[in-house]
C-alpha positions, 0 to 999 in steps of 0.5 A, spaced: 500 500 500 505 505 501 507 503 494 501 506 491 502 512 496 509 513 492 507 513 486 500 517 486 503 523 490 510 522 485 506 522 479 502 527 481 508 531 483 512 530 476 506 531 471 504 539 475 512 541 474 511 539 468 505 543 467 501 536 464 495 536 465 492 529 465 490 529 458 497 532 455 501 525 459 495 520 457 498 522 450 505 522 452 505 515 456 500 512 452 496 510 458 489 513 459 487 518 462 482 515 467 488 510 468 493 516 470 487 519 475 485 513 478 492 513 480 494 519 482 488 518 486 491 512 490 485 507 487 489 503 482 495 499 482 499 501 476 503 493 473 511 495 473 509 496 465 505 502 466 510 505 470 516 505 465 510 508 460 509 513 465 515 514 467 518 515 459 512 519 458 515 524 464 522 523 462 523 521 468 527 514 471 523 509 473 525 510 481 523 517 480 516 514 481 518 510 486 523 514 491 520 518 497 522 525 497 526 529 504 523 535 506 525 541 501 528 543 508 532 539 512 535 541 520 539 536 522 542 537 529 549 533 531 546 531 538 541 527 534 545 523 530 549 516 532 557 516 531 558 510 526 565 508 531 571 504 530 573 498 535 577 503 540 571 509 539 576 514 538 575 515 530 568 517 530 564 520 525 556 522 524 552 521 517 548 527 517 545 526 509 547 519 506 548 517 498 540 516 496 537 515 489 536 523 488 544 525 492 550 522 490 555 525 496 555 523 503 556 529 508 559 527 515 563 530 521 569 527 523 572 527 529 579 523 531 581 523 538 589 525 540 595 520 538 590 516 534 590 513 527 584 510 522 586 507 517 579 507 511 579 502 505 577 505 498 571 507 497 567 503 491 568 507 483 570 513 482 568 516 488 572 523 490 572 524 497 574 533 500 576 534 507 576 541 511 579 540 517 575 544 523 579 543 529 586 541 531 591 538 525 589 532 521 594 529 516 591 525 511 595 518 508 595 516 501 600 513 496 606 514 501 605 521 501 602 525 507 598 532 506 597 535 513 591 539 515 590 545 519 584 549 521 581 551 514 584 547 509 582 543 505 584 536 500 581 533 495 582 525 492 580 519 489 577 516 495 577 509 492 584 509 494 586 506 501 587 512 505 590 514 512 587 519 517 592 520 523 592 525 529 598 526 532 597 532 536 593 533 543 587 534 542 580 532 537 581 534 531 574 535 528 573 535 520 568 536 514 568 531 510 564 529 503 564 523 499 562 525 491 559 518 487 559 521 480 553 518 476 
């Protein structure tokens, strides 16, 4: 049943930023138009072929029908996030948006207590990573090469390599960190 909630707010949804009427998609989509406002009115079950006509009528992907909508404003507070941790918890980090069907990058805050290491595999494909270092000094391994981070700076690489974060000084060093997954 939520699916059908999904699909008829979505349809809704695409066809009025279109500025379709009803009839207008019906001939674009080659489903009729009594069939588009059963839909839109969450009192037909569309088949998977229907779908995929509707969604071509639109110009949209399949998903695009499917996917549920965050709220255009969005207020994320830290202390409502649960860190993700390493082993010892003295690598922390707090997802405030993940990858989903409508954003390609994650955003995360990036805490490393004094005298720690994390060592992070590659990320899949052709993933770009940024970090801003916020407080304290970050270094940043790659390829046996180091880049060292101060309050400010900022590095950019291809995070689908194995990579290093290190804290050597003597407090928490906080950083912004970004992981783009080009489509």
């Amino acid at each position: 049943m939520e699916a059908i909630s999904l699909i008829a707010k979505n349809l809704k949804r695409l066809r009025e930023e279109r500025n379709l009427s009803l009839g207008e998609l019906s001939k674009k989509s080659g489903i009729s138009k009594v069939m588009l406002s059963q839909i839109e009115k969450k009192e037909g079950n569309p088949t998977i072929n229907t779908i995929w006509k509707i969604a071509n009528g639109l110009h949209v992907s399949y998903t695009a029908l499917l996917e549920r909508r965050e709220p255009e404003i969005q207020a994320i507070s830290k202390r409502d996030i649960t860190p993700q941790e390493d082993d010892g918890g003295h690598y922390r980090i707090y997802c405030y948006y993940p990858s989903s069907p409508t954003r390609n990058f994650e955003l995360f805050h990036l805490e490393l207590d004094a005298g720690q290491k994390h060592d992070s595999v590659g990320h899949p494909g052709k993933s770009q990573e940024y970090v801003m270092a916020n407080e304290g000094h970050l270094t940043i391994c790659i390829e046996d090469r180091n880049y060292e981070l101060y309050p400010e700076d900022s590095l950019s690489f291809d995070a689908s390599l194995p990579h290093r974060y290190e804290n050597n000084g003597e407090k928490t060093v906080e950083a912004t960190v970004v992981n783009l997954y080009p489509g």
